[in-house]
C-alpha positions in Angstrom: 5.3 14.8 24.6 7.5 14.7 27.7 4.7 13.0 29.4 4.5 10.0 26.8 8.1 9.4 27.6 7.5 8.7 31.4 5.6 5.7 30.3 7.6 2.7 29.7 5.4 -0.6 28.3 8.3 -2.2 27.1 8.3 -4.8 29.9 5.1 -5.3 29.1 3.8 -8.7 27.9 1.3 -8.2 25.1 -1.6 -9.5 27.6 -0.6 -6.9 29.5 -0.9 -4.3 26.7 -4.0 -5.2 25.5 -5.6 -5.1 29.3 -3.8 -1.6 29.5 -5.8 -0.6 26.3 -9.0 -2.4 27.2 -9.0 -0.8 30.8 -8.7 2.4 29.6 -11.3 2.0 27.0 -13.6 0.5 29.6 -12.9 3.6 31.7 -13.0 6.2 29.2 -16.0 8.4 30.1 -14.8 8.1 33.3 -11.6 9.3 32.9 -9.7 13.1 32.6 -9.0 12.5 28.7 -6.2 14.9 28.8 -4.4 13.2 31.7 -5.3 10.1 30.2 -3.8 10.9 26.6 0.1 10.4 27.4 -0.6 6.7 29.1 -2.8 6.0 25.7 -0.4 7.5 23.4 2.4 5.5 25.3 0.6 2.4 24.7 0.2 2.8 21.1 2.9 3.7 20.3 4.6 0.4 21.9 2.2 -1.7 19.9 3.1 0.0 16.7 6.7 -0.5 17.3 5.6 -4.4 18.0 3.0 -5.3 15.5 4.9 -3.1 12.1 8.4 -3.6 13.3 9.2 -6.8 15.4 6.9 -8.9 14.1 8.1 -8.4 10.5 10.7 -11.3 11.7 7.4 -13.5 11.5 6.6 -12.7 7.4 7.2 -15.6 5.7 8.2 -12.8 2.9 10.9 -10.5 5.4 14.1 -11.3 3.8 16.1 -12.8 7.3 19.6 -12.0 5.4 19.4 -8.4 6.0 19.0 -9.2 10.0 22.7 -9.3 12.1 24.7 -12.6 11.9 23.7 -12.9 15.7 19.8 -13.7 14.5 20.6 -16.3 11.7 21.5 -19.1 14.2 17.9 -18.6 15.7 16.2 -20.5 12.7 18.7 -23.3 12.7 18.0 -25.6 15.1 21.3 -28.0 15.6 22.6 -25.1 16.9 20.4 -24.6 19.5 23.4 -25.4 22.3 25.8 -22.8 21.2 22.7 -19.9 21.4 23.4 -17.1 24.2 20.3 -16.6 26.4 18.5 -13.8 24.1 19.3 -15.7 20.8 17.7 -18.8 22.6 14.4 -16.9 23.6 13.8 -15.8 20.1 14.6 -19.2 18.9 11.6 -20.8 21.4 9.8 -17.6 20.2 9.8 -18.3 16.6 9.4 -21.9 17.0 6.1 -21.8 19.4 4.3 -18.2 16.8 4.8 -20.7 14.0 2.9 -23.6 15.9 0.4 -21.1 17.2 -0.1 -19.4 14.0 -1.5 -22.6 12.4 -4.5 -22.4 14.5 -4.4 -18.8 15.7 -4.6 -15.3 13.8 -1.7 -13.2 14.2 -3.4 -11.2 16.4 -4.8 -13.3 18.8 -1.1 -14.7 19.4 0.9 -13.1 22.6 4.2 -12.7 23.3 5.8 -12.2 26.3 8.2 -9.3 27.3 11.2 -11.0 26.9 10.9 -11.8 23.8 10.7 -8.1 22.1 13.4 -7.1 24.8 15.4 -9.9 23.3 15.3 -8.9 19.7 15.9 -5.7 20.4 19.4 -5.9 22.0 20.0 -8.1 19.2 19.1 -6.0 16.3 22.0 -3.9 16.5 21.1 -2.0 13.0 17.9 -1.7 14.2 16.3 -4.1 11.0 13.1 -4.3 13.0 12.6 -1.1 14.7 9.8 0.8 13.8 9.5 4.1 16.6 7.2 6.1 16.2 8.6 10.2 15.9 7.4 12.9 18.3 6.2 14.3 15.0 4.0 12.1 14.5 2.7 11.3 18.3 2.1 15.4 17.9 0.2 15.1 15.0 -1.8 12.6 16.3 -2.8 14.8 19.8 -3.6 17.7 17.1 -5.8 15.4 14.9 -7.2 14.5 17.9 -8.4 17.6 19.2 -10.1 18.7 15.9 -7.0 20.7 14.6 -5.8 20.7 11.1 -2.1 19.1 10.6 0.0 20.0 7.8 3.1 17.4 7.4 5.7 17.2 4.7 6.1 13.8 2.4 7.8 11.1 4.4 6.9 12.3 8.0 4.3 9.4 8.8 1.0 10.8 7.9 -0.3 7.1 8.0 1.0 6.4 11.3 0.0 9.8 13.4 -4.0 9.1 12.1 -4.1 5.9 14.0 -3.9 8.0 17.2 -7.0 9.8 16.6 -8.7 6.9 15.0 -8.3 4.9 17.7 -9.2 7.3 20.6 -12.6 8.0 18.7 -13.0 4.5 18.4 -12.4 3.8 22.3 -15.6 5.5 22.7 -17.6 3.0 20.8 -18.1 5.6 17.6 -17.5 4.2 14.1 -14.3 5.8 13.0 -13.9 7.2 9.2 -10.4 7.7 7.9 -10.6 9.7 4.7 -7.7 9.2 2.5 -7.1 10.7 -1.0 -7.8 8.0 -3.2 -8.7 3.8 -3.2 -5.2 3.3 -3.4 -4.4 5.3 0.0 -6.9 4.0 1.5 -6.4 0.2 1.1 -2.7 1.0 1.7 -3.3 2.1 4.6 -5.6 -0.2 5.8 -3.7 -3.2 5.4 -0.8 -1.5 6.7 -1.9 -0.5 9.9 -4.6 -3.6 10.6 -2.3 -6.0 12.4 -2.1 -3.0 15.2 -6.0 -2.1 14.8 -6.3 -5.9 15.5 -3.9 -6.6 18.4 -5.9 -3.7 20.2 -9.1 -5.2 19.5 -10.5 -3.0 17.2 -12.0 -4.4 13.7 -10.8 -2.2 10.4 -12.0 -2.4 6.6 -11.4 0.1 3.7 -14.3 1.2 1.4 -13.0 1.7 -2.4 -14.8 2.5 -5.4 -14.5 -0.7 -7.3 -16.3 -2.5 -4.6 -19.5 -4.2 -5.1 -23.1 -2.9 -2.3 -21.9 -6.2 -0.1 -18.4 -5.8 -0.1 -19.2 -2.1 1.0 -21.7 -3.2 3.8 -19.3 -5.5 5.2 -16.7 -3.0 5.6 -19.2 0.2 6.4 -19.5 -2.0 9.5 -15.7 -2.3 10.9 -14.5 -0.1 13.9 -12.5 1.8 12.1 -12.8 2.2 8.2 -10.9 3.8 5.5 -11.9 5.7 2.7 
């Protein structure tokens, strides 16, 4: 895990991510996988942090009251002139995602470097941070390899099978993640699909109430859970 740690993509624009990840999954057969692993588990693991931590600031449904006071003058706009420099790069920030997101899906929207650098000095109780543990980036290189993981309630089970999922799935092969029941599986799913997304891979869950279309249309997603 020491490896992943010499990897810094926080400076990284989300263009830039999503080249990193399309490069190396371009490259892949090509590539030593094992020296390859702690730049891919870097990445991910900087997307995760973006796509089911910062960008909760962006659901209409994220209560904004629990942020610091620092944030709150961000989403008023006469006072614009009295924001510091971070303050006023998430103001522009939120201003320009909710243009964008009126004709764009979340996904497709990029953000530059500054912006998640921004909100995270400014989240001082860390509202939005979502890192991912070394038990979980562990689990993940385990899962990977074929090796069976055993991980107590609340460790991050959900999070440590997108590693493997989407290291199989970097290879072009359909990726099933079986889950214990519908209600895992769709939880799952939905939870993890706005970083399946930003990296360009397609995701559906199959569940036992669907109907033979319903299951054919998600049978055929990137990555699907069961």
């Amino acid at each position: 895990m020491d490896a992943v740690q010499t990897y810094d993509f926080t400076t990284y624009s989300d263009t830039e991510l999503t080249d990193t990840i399309t490069h190396l999954k371009t490259n892949w057969s090509s590539l030593a996988a094992d020296k390859a692993l702690p730049e891919i588990f870097a990445t991910l693991g900087e997307a995760i942090s973006r796509r089911l931590g910062i960008w909760k600031i962006f659901d209409p449904e994220f209560d904004r009251a629990t942020l610091p006071a620092s944030f709150q003058a961000c989403w008023r706009a006469s006072e614009t002139a009295t924001l510091n420099e971070d303050q006023q790069t998430i103001a522009n920030t939120l201003l320009s995602v909710d243009q964008e997101s009126k004709v764009c899906r979340p996904w497709d929207i990029s953000l530059p470097a500054e912006f998640y650098q921004a909100v995270r000095r400014e989240d001082t109780d860390g509202i939005l941070t979502f890192q991912v543990t070394d038990e979980q980036l562990l689990a993940g290189l385990h899962l990977y390899k074929g090796n069976i993981v055993q991980m107590n309630a609340g460790e991050g089970k959900t999070v440590a099978g997108l590693f493997p999922a989407v290291l199989h799935a970097m290879t072009g092969t359909s990726v099933h993640v079986i889950t214990a029941n519908d209600y895992l599986a769709a939880r799952d799913a939905d939870l993890l699909a706005p970083v399946y997304r930003f990296l360009g891979f397609t995701v559906g869950a199959v569940l036992g109430y669907m109907e033979d279309d319903d299951r054919r249309y998600n049978y055929q997603q990137a990555i699907v859970y069961n």
